[in-house]
C-alpha positions as CSV (number, residue, x, y, z in Angstrom):
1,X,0.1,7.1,19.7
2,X,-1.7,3.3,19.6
3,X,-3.7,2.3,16.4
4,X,-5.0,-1.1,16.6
5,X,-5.8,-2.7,13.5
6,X,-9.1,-4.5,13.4
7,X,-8.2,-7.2,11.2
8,X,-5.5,-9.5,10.6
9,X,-4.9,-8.3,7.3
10,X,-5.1,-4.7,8.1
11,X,-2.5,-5.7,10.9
12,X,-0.2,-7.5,8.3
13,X,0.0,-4.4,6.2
14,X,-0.2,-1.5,8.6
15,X,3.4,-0.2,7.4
16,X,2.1,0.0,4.1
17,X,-0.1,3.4,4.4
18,X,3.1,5.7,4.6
19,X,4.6,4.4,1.7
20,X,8.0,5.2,2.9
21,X,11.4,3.5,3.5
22,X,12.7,2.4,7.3
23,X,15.8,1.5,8.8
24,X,14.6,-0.6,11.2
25,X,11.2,-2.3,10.9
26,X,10.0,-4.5,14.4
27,X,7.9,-7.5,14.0
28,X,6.0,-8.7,17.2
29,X,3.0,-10.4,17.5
30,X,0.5,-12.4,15.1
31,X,0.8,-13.3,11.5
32,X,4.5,-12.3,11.5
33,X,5.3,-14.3,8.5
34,X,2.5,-11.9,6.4
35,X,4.0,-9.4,7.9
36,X,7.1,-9.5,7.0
37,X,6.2,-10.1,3.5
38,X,4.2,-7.2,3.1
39,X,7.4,-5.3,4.9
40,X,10.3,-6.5,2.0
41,X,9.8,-3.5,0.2
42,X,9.8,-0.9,2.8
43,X,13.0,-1.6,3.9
44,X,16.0,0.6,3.3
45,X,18.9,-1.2,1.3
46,X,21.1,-1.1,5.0
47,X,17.6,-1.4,7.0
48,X,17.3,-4.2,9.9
49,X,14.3,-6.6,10.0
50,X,13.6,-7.2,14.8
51,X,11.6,-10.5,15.0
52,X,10.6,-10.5,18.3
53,X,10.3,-13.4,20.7
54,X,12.0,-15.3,18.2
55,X,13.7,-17.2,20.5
56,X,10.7,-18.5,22.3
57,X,10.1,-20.9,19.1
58,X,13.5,-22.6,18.8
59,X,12.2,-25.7,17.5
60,X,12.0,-26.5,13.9
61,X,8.0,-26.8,14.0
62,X,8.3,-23.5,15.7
63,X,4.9,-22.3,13.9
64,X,4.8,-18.6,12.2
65,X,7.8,-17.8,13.5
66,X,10.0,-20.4,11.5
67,X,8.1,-19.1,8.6
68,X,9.0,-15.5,9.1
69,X,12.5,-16.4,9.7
70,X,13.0,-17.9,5.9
């Protein structure tokens, strides 16, 4: 199943409508930094964050996903 989110911000806290814990929570795409904000407290205590691509930004002005990273 695809959902596409409309929005940025609906897309920065899609994982927020279940309201549960993950174990493993994938980041890819835009406004990753939001995203992974609005993904702290869904996390399980032994969860995984994925940032994705992350390599493709290895220098330190390397945008959002620098920001994500910290």
């Amino acid at each position: 199943t695809y959902e596409f989110a409309s929005t940025p911000q609906e897309y920065a806290t899609y994982g927020m409508k279940w309201n549960k814990k993950f174990d493993l929570i994938m980041v890819d795409g835009s406004v990753r930094s939001e995203c992974i904000r609005n993904s702290l407290n869904l996390l399980n205590d032994h969860g995984s964050f994925y940032l994705d691509n992350s390599d493709k930004h290895s220098t330190q002005e390397g945008g959002d996903t620098r920001v994500a990273e910290k």
